[in-house]
N, C-alpha and C positions, 0 to 999 in steps of 0.2 A: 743203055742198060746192059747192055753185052760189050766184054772186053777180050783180049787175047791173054792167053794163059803168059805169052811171055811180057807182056805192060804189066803186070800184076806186080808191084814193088813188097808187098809186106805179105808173103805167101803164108804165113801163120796166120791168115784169116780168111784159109781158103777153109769152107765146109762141104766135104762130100757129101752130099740127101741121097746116095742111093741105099738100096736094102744095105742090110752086116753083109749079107752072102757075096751081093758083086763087089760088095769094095775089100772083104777078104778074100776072094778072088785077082784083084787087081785092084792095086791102087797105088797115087805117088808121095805115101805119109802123110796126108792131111787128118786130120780130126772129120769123125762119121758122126753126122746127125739125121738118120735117115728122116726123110721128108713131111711125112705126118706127122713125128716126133716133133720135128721143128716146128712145124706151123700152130702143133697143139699150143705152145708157151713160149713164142717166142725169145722171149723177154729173161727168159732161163740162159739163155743160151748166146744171148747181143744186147750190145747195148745201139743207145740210137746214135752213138757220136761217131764211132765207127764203122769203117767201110769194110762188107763181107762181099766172098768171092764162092757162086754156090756151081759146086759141077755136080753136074749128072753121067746118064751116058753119051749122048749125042749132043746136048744144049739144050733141048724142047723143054722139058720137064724144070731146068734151073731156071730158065728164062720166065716161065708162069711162075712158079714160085720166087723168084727176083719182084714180080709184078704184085704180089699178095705184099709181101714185105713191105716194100716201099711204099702201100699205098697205107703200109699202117705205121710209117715213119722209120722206119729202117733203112740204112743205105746198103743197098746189094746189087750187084751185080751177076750175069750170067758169064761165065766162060763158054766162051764161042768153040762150039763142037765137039764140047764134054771132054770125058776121059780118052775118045777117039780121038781127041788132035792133038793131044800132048805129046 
């Protein structure tokens, strides 16, 4: 359920979950869908056929939320060590 940022082949399905403020602060042009946003309606936001790639700031936070996803048919993935290993 966790991947490396550089295996990630189709990087326009990477979604940053963190606040607007840390990802206007830093971030490497992905699409923001902060994390409650997301889990509110999923469904807004993915579809179930493709595969999403969710960073946070360290991995903890993508990795549960990877875990809520998928258990509601979503295919996601965690990037391993968030914004801090890229």
């Amino acid at each position: 359920m966790e991947i490396s940022y550089s295996d990630i082949l189709d990087k326009s399905k990477i979604i940053d979950i963190r606040s607007k403020l840390d990802y206007e602060d830093n971030n490497i042009g992905t699409i923001n869908i902060p994390r409650l946003v997301l889990l509110s309606d999923p469904d807004l936001y993915m579809n179930k056929v493709d595969n999403y790639y969710l960073l946070c700031e360290r991995g903890t936070v993508s990795l549960s939320c990877a875990r809520i996803l998928n258990a509601l048919g979503f295919k996601c993935y965690s990037i391993k060590g968030g914004i801090n290993n890229i």
